[in-house]
GUFI-974121 format. One record per atom (N, C-alpha, C): x, y, z; residue in three letters. Coordinates in steps of 0.2 Angstrom, whole numbers, plus 2048, in hexadecimal, padded with zeros to 3 digits. Each point is the difference from the previous one (the first is absolute). Example, Ala and Ser with C-alpha at 12.3 -4.5 7.8 and 13.67 -1.06 7.14 Angstrom:
<pts>
8427E4827ALA 7FC806800ALA 804806800ALA 7FE8057FCSER 804806801SER 7FC805803SER 
</pts>
This chain:
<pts>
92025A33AUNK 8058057FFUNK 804801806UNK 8087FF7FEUNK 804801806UNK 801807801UNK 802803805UNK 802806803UNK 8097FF803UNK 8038057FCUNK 806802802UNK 800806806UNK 8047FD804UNK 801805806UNK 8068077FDUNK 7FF804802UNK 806806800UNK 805800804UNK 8048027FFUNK 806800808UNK 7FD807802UNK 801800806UNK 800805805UNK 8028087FBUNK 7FD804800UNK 8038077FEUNK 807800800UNK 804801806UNK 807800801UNK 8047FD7FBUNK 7FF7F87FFUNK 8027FD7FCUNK 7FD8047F9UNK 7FC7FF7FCUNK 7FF8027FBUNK 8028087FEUNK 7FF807803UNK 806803800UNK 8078017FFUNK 8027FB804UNK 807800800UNK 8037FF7FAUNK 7FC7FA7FCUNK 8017FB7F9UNK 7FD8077FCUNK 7FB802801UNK 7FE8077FBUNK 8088037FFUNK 800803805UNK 804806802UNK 8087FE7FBUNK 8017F97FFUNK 8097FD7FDUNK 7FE8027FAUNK 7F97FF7FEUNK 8008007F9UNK 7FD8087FDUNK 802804805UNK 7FE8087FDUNK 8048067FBUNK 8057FB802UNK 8048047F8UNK 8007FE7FBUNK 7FB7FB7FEUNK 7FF7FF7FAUNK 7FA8047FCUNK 7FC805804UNK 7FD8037FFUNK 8048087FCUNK 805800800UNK 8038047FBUNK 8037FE7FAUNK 7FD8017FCUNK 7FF7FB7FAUNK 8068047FBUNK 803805802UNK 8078037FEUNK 8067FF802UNK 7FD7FC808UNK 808801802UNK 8047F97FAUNK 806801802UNK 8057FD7FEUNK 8017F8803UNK 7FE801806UNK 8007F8805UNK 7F97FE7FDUNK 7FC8017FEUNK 7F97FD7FFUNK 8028007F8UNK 8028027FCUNK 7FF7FE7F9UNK 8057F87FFUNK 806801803UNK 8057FC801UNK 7FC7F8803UNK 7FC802806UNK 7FE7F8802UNK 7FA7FF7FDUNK 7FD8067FCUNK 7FA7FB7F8UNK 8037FD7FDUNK 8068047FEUNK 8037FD7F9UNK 8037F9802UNK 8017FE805UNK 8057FA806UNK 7FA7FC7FFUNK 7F8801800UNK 7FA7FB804UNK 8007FF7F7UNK 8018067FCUNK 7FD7FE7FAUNK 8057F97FCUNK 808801800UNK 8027FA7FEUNK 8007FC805UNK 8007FF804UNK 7FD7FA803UNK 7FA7FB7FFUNK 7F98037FEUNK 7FD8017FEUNK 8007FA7FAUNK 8048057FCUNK 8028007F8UNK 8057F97FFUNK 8027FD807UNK 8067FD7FDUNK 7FC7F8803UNK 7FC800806UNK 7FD7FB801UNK 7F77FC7FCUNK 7FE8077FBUNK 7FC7FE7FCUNK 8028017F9UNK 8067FF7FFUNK 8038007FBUNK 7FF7F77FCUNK 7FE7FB803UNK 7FE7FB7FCUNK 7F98007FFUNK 7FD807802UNK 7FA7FC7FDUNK 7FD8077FBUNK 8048017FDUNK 8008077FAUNK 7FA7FE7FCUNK 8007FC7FDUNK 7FD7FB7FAUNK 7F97FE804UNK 7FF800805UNK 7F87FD804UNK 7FE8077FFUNK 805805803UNK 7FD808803UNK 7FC8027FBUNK 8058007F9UNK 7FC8037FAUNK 7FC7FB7FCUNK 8017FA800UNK 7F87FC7FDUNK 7F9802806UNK 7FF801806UNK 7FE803807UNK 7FC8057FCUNK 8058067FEUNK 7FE8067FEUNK 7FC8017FCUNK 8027FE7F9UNK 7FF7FF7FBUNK 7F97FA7FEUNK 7FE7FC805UNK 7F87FD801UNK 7FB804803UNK 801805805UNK 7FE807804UNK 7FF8037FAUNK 8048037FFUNK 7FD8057FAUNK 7FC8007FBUNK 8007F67FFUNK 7FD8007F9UNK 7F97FD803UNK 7FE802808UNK 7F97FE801UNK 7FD805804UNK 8048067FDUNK 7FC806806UNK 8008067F5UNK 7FB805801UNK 8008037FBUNK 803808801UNK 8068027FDUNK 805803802UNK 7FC806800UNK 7FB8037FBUNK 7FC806800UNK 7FA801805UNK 7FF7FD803UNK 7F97FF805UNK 800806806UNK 7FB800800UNK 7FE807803UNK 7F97FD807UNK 801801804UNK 7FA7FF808UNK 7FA8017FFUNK 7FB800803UNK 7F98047FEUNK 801805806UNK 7FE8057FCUNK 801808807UNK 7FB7FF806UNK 804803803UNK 7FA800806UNK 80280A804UNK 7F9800803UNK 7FF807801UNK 803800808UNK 8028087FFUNK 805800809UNK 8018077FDUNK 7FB805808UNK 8028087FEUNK 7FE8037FBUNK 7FA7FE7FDUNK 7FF8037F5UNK 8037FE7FEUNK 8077FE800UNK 8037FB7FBUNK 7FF7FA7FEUNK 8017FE7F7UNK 8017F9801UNK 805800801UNK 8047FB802UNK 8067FD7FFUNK 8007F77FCUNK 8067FF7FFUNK 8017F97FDUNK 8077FF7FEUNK 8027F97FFUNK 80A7FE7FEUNK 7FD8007F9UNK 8068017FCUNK 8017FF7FBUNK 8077FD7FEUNK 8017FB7FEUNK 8087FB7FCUNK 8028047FBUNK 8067FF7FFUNK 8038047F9UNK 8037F97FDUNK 7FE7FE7FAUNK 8077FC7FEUNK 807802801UNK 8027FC803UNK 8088017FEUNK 802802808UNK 7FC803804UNK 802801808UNK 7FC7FC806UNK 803801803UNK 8027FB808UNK 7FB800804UNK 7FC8067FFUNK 7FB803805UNK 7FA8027FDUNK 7FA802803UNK 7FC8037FFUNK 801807802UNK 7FB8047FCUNK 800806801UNK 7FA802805UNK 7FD805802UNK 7FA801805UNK 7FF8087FAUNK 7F87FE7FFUNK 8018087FDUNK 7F6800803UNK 8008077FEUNK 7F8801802UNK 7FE8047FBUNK 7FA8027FFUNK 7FA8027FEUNK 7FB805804UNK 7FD8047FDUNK 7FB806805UNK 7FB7FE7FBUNK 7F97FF803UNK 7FC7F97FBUNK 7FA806801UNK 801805803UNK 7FC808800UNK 8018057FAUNK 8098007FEUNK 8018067FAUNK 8037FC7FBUNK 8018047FBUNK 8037FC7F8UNK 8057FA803UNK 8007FB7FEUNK 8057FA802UNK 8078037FDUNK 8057FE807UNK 805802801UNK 8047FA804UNK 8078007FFUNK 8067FA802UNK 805803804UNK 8007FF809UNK 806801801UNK 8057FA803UNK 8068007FDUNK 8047FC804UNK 802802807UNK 8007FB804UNK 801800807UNK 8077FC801UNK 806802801UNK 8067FB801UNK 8027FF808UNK 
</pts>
């Protein structure tokens, strides 16, 4: 296993510190250079359109879009993800395995 060294603090702040106005995700300078990184982006994987969504589209069809984790306990609650068809992400929801079962969404 190789190890990568860090620069010096100094150095690595300073590079922190250029990129601290991206951290206001309203301002107008920071919407302007995603939307710059986004076509660019967009314009250099633009021949591989047709990889991207056959890609996708064999993912999808080897993962079960409604599947749900096995709970595990934390605090009295269960918690566990649950998949929705049709969306991108999992959900996090829990259980009190103590009083009448109940679902809350956690976003």
């Amino acid at each position: 296993m190789s190890t990568v060294e860090m620069p010096p603090p100094a150095i690595s702040e300073a590079i922190a510190s250029m990129r601290n106005w991206l951290k206001d995700r309203k301002s107008p300078r920071t919407l302007d250079y995603l939307k710059a990184e986004n076509r660019r982006t967009d314009s250099s994987l633009a021949g591989l359109e047709s990889l991207r969504s056959d890609l996708f589209r064999e993912l999808l069809g080897r993962i079960k879009e409604d599947d749900a984790s096995v709970p595990y306990l934390y605090n009295g609650y269960c918690y566990y993800h649950r998949n929705f068809v049709g969306k991108d992400y999992p959900v996090l929801l829990s259980t009190c395995p103590n009083r009448q079962m109940r679902s809350m969404k956690f976003i």
